[in-house]
C-alpha positions as CSV (number, residue, x, y, z in Angstrom):
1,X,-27.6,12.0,20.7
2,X,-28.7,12.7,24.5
3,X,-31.7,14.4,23.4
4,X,-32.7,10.8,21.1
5,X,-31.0,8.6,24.0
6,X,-33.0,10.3,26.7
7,X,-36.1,11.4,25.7
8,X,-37.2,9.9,22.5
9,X,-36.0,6.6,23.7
10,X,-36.7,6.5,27.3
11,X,-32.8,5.1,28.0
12,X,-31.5,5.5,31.4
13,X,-29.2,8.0,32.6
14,X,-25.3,7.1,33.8
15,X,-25.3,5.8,37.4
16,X,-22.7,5.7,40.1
17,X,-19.4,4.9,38.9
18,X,-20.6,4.9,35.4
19,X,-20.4,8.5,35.3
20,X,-16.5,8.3,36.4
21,X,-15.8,5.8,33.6
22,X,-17.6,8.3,31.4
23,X,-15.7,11.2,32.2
24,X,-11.8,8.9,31.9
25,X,-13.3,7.5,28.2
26,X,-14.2,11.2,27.3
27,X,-10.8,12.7,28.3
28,X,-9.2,10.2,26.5
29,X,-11.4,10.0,22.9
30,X,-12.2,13.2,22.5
31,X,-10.8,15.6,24.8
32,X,-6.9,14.6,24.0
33,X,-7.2,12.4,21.5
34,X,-8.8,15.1,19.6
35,X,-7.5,18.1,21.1
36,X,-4.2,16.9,20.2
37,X,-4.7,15.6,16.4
38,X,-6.2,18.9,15.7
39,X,-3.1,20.8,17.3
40,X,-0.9,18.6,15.1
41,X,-2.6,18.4,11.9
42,X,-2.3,22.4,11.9
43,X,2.1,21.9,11.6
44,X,2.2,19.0,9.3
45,X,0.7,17.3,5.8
46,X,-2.5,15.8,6.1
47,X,-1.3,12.7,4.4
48,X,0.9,11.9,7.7
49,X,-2.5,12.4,9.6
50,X,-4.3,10.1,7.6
51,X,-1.8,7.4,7.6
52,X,-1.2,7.7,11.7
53,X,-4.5,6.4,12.1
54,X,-3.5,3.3,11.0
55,X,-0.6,2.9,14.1
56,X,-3.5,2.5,16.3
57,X,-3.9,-1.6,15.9
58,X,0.2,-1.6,16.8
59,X,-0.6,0.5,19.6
60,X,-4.2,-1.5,20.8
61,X,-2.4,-5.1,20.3
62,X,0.3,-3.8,22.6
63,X,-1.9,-2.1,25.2
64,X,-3.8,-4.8,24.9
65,X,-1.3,-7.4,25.8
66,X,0.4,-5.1,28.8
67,X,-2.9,-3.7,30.1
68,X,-5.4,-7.0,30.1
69,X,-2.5,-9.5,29.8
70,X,-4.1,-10.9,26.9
71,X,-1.7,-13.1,24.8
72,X,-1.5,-12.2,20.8
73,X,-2.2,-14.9,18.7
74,X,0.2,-15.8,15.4
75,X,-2.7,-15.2,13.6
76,X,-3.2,-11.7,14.8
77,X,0.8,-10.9,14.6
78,X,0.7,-12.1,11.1
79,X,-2.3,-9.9,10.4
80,X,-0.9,-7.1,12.1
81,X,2.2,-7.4,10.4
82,X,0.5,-7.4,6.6
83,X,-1.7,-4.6,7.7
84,X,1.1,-2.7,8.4
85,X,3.3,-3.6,5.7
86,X,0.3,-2.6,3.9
87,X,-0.1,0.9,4.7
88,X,3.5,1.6,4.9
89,X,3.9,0.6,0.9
90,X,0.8,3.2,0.2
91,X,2.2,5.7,2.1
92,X,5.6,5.5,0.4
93,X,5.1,8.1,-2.1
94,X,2.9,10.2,0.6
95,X,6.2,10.4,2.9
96,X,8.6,11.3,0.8
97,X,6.2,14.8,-0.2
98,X,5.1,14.9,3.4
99,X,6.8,17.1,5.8
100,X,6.6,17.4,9.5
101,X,8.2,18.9,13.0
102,X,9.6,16.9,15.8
103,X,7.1,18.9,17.9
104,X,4.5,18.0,15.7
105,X,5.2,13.8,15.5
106,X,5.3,14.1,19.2
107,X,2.1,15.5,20.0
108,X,0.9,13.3,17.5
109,X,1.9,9.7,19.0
110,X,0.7,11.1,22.7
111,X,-3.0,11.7,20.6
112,X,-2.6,7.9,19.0
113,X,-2.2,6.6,22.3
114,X,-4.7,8.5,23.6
115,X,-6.8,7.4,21.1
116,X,-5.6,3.7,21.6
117,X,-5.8,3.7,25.4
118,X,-9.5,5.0,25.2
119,X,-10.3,1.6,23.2
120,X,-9.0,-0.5,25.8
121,X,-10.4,1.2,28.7
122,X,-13.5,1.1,27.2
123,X,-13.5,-2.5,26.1
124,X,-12.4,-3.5,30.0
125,X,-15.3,-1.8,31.8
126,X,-18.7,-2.7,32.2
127,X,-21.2,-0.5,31.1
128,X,-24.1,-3.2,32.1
129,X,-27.3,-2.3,30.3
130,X,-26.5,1.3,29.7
131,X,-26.8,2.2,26.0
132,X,-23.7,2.9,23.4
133,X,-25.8,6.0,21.9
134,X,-26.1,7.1,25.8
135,X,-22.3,6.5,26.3
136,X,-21.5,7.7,22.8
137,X,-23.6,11.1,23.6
138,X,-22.2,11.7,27.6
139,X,-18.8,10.9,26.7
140,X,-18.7,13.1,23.8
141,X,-20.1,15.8,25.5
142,X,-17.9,15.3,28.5
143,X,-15.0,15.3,26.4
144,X,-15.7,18.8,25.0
145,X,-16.3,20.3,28.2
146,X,-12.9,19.3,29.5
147,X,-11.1,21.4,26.7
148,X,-13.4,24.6,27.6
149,X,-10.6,25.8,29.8
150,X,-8.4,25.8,27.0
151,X,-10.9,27.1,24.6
152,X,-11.5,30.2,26.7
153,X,-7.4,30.5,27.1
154,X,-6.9,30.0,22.9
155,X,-9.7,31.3,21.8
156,X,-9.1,33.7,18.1
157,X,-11.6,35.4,16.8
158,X,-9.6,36.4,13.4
159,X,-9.0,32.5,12.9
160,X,-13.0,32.0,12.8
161,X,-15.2,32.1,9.3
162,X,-18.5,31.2,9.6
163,X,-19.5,30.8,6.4
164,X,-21.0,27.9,4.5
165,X,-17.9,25.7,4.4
166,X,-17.8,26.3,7.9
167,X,-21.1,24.8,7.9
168,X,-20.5,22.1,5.7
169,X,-17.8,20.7,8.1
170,X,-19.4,21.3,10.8
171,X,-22.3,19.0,10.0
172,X,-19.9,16.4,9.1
173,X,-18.3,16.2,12.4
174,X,-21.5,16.0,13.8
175,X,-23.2,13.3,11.9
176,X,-21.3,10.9,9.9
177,X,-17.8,10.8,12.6
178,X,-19.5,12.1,15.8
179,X,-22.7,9.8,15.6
180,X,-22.5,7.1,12.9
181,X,-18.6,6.4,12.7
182,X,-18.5,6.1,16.9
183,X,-21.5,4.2,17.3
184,X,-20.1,1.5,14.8
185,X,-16.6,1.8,16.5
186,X,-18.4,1.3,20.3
187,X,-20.1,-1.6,18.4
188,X,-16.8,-3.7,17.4
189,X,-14.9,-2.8,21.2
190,X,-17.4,-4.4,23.0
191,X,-16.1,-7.4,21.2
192,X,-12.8,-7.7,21.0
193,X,-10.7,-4.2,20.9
194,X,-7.6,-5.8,18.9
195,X,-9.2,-7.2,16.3
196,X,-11.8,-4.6,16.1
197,X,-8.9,-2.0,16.0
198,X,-7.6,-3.3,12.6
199,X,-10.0,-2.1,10.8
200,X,-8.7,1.7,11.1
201,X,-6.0,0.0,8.7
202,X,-8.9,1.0,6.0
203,X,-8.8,5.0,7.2
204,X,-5.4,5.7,5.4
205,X,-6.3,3.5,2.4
206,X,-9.9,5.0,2.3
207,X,-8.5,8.6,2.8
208,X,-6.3,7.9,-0.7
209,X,-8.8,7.0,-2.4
210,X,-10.9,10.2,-1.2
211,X,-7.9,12.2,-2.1
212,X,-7.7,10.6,-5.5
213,X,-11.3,11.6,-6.1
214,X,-11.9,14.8,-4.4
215,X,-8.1,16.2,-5.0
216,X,-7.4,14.3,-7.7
217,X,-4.3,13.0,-6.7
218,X,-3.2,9.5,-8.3
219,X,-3.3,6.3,-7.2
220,X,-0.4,4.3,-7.8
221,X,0.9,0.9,-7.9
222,X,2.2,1.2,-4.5
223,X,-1.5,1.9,-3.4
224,X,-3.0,-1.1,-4.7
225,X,-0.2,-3.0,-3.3
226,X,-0.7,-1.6,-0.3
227,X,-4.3,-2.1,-0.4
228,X,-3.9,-5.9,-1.3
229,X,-1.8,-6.2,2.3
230,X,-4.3,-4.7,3.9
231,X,-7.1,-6.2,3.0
232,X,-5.6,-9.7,3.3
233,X,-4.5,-9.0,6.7
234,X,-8.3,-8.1,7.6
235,X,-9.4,-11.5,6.1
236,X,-6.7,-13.9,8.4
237,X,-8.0,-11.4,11.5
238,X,-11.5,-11.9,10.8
239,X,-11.6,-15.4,9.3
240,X,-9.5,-16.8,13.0
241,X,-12.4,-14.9,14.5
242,X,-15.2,-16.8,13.4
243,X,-13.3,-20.1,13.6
């Protein structure tokens, strides 16, 4: 991203205090945010994973409201609560197989607040003319180079296989989620962070339908139900937008 940013491109580096707000929205999106998520997902199902994603609108609106002191509107509680209700009636069957640790719900609610402070911080700073694949490549790389440390500290080689699966993953990381899926996410924050924030209401319902396909687990009445929430939420959020 720096190397297209910089040099094929011509952008501008950081300046000043840019490189500070860098740094806080790196530590917070990738470097605990991640870290974190990571840590958890190794002590619980990945179905509880998925469907945390979608606490971050819950978490955003109320950030949103304590840190900018920006009033919700009806519309938006209304939304938030179909949204909700949506992915709560998906996830019904996924909880009761799901299992988890106190240890591991913990570290997982400080990584979606992480993950939902970093959305608000970087919706309330300007970034002036600085580009979003600039800030999308210095705050990525920033972020990783604040969990070194603990790299070094944790590091396994026994845990490591660098084969073609490896690879694979790899290369997803990097591309679609790293470089596509953050630029469009930058995109919708520098509009309005609450209202871009329930779209990640799709993720769980998206990941079921993955998981149907690729796992072949089955989709069931609960998840169209679910879905139907969901997607009617979205519609009031977005329709009050472009009122």
């Amino acid at each position: 991203m720096l190397l297209v940013s910089h040099v094929v491109f011509k952008n501008r580096l950081p300046q000043k205090n840019e490189w500070k707000q860098l740094a806080i929205y790196g530590l917070l999106n990738i470097s605990i945010y991640l870290g974190l998520y990571v840590i958890a997902m190794q002590r619980m199902a990945a179905g509880l994973g998925s469907l945390s994603i979608g606490t971050n609108p819950v978490f955003i609106s109320l950030l949103s409201a304590i840190w900018l002191k920006k009033p919700i509107k009806p519309v938006t509680i209304l939304s938030l609560i179909l949204c909700a209700a949506g992915i709560v009636i998906a996830a019904l069957p996924l909880l009761e197989q799901s299992y988890a640790t106190p240890e591991s719900m913990a570290i997982l609610l400080i990584s979606m607040i992480s993950y939902s402070a970093g959305a608000i911080y970087f919706s309330e700073k300007k970034w002036n003319d600085l580009k979003m694949l600039t800030i999308n490549g210095w705050q990525t790389l920033l972020g990783g180079a604040f969990l070194v440390p603990f790299l070094l500290f944790f590091y396994d080689s026994s845990k490591n296989s660098y084969d073609l699966k490896w690879i694979g993953s790899v290369l997803w990381l990097v591309f679609p989620v790293s470089i596509a899926a953050v630029q469009l996410w930058l995109y919708l924050l520098r509009d309005n962070p609450v209202k871009a924030s329930f779209w990640l209401f799709l993720c769980p319902i998206v990941g079921f339908a993955i998981a149907a396909v690729v796992m072949h687990e089955p989709i069931s009445l609960y998840t169209f139900i679910g879905v139907t929430f969901v997607v009617t939420g979205l519609y009031l959020v977005q329709k009050s937008k472009t009122a």
